[in-house]
C-alpha positions, 0 to 999 in steps of 0.5 A: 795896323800894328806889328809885334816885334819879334822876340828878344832872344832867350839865354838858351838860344845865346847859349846854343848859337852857332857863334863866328869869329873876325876874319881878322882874328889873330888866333889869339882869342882876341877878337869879336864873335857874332850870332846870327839869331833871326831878327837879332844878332848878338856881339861878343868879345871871345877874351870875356865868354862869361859876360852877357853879349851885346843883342841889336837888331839887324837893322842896328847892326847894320847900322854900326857895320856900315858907320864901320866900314864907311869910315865915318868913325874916326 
């Protein structure tokens, strides 16, 4: 049995996504924003809004919160 992935998200719903920033933002809009959208999530960095975002699945960015916060990236 197969299963459809889910859906690439589409540039409206980029758009209208409800986008947070770090915790460690400075205040300087120099951080990282994240989007929660569903079976994706998307990357931004707030100093360049007008280049497309980073999409990964959930599972990718897990993977890269986790390699992250482990510190196996040193």
């Amino acid at each position: 049995m197969s299963t459809i992935p889910p859906r690439r998200p589409r540039a409206e719903e980029l758009y209208d996504a409800h986008w947070r920033r770090s915790s460690y933002s400075g205040g300087a809009n120099d951080c990282v924003e994240l989007a929660d959208l569903g079976a994706y999530a998307a990357v931004r960095d707030s100093k360049a809004l007008d280049l497309s975002p980073v999409i990964l699945s959930r599972s990718a960015l897990d993977e890269l919160l986790d390699h992250f916060a482990d510190g196996s990236h040193r």
